[in-house]
KEFI-927089 format. One record per residue (C-alpha): residue number from 1; x, y negated, z negated. Coordinates in Angstrom, 1 decimal, m for minus. Layout:
   k      X      Y      Z
 NUM      X      Y      Z
...
// end
This chain:
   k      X      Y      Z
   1   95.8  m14.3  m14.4
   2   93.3  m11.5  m13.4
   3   94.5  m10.2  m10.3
   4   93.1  m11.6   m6.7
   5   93.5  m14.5   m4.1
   6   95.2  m17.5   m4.8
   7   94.5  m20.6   m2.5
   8   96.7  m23.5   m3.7
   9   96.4  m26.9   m1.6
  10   98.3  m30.2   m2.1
  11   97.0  m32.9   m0.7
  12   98.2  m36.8   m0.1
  13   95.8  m39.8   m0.1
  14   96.5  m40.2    3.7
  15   94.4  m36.6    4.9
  16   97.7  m34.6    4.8
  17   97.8  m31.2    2.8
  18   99.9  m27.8    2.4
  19   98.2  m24.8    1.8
  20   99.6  m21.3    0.1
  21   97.2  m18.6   m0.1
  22   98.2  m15.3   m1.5
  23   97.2  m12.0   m3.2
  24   98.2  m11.9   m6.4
  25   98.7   m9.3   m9.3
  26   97.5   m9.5  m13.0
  27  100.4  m11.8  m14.6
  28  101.9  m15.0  m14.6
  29  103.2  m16.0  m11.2
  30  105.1  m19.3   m9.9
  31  105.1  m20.5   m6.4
  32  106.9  m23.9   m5.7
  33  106.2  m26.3   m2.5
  34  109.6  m26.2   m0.8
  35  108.7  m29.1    2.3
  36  106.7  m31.5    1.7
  37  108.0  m34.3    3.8
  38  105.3  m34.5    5.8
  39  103.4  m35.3    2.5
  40  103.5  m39.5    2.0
  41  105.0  m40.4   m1.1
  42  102.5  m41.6   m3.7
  43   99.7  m39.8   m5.6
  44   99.2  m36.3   m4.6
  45   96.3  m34.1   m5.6
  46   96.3  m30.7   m6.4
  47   93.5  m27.9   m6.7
  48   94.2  m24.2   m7.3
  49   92.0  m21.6   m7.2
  50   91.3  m18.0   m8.0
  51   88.3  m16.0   m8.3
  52   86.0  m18.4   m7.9
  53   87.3  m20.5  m10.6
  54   88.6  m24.2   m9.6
  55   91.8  m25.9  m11.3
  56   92.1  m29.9   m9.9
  57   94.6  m32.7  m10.7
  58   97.2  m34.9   m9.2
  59  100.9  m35.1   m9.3
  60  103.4  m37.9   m8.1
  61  105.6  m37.5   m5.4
  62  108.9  m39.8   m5.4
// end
């Protein structure tokens, strides 16, 4: 990853989201969603972005 912002958002089909937006350093990096009760259980979508360049998909929540 080339060095900039990172805007992460997880978002549930119900209009609730989290968002993490950082600086970031060239490198592989990790960040991991530690509450997300107020996220509904279900299909959650992701999208990740960074320098202008868009990553989207979903994940399921238990």
């Amino acid at each position: 990853m080339e060095p900039g912002t990172l805007t992460i958002q997880l978002m549930d089909m119900y209009g609730g989201s989290l968002v993490h937006q950082a600086e970031y350093d060239d490198g592989q990096h990790m960040y991991t969603f530690t509450e997300t009760s107020q996220l509904q259980t279900g299909f959650l979508y992701y999208q990740v972005e960074i320098n202008g360049n868009v990553a989207a998909g979903s994940v399921i929540k238990h």
